[in-house]
C-alpha positions as CSV (number, residue, x, y, z in Angstrom):
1,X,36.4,61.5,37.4
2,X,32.8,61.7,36.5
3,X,31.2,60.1,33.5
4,X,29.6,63.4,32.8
5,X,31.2,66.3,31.6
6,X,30.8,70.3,31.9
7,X,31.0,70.3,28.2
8,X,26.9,68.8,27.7
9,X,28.7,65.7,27.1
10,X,28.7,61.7,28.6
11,X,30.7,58.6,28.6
12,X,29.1,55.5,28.3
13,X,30.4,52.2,28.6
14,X,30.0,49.8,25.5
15,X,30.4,45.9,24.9
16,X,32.3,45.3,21.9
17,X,31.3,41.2,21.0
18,X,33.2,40.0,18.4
19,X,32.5,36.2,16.9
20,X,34.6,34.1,14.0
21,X,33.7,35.6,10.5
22,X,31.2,38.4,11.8
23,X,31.6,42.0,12.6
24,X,31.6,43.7,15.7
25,X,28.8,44.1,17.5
26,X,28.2,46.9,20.3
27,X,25.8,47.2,23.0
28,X,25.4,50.2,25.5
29,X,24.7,48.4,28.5
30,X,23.2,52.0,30.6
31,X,20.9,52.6,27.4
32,X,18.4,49.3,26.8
33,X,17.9,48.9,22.9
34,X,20.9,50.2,22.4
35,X,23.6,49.2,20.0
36,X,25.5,48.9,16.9
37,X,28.1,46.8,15.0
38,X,30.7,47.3,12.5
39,X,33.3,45.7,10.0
40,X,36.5,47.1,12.1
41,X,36.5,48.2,15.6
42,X,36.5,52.0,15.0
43,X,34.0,51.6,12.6
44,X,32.1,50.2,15.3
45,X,32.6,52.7,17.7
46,X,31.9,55.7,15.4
47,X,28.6,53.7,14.6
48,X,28.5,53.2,18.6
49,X,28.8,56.9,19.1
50,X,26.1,57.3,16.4
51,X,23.4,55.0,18.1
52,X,24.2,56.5,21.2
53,X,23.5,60.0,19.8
54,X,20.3,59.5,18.2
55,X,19.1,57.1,21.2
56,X,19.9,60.4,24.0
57,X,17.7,62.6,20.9
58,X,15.0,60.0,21.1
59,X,14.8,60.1,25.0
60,X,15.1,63.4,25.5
61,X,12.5,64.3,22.7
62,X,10.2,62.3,24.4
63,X,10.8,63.2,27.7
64,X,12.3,60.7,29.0
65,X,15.3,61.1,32.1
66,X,18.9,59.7,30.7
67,X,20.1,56.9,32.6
68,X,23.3,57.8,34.6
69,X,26.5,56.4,33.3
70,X,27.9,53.5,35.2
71,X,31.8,52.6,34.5
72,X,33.4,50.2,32.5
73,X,34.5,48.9,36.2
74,X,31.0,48.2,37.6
75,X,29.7,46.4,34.3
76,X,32.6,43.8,33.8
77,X,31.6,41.7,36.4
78,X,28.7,41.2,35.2
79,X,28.6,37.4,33.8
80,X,25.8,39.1,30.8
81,X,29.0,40.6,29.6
82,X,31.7,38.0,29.7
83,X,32.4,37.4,26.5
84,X,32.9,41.0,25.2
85,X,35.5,43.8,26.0
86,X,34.9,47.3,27.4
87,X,35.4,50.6,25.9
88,X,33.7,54.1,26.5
89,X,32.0,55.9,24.1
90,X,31.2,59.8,24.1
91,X,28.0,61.1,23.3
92,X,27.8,65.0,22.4
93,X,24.8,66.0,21.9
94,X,23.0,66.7,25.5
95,X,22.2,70.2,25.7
96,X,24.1,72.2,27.6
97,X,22.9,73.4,31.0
């Protein structure tokens, strides 16, 4: 299965990070700058599908090519993301083509 879909729509793999006494934070590993945080997990993840939406606006308003998707499968070995767990997050705004 494909990270992008016929819909206009993507998956993209997030870090949650969660510390003692803080909220979670998210980072979108495929999209540099990024990320979000939130008191619960799905509040973070709504927030994460938020950032995510208004980051693809930003690069496509300027221009810029979207980064292809990796998955969750070929980021968790990387050691910059050891301390977090994986989800996927679905961003729907890309235009459809």
């Amino acid at each position: 299965m494909n990270s992008v879909s016929a819909m206009g729509s993507m998956r993209y793999a997030v870090v949650i990070h969660k510390d003692e006494n803080s909220d979670y934070g998210v980072t979108v590993p495929d999209l540099p700058g990024c990320f979000s945080a939130g008191e619960t997990l799905n509040e973070a993840l709504y927030n994460a599908a938020e950032a995510i939406n208004c980051h693809i606006e930003g690069l496509l308003a300027d221009g810029e090519v979207l980064p292809e998707p990796r998955f969750c499968e070929d980021l968790w070995q990387s050691s910059n993301y050891a301390d977090g767990f994986f989800s996927a997050v679905v961003s729907s705004t890309l235009p459809c083509i």
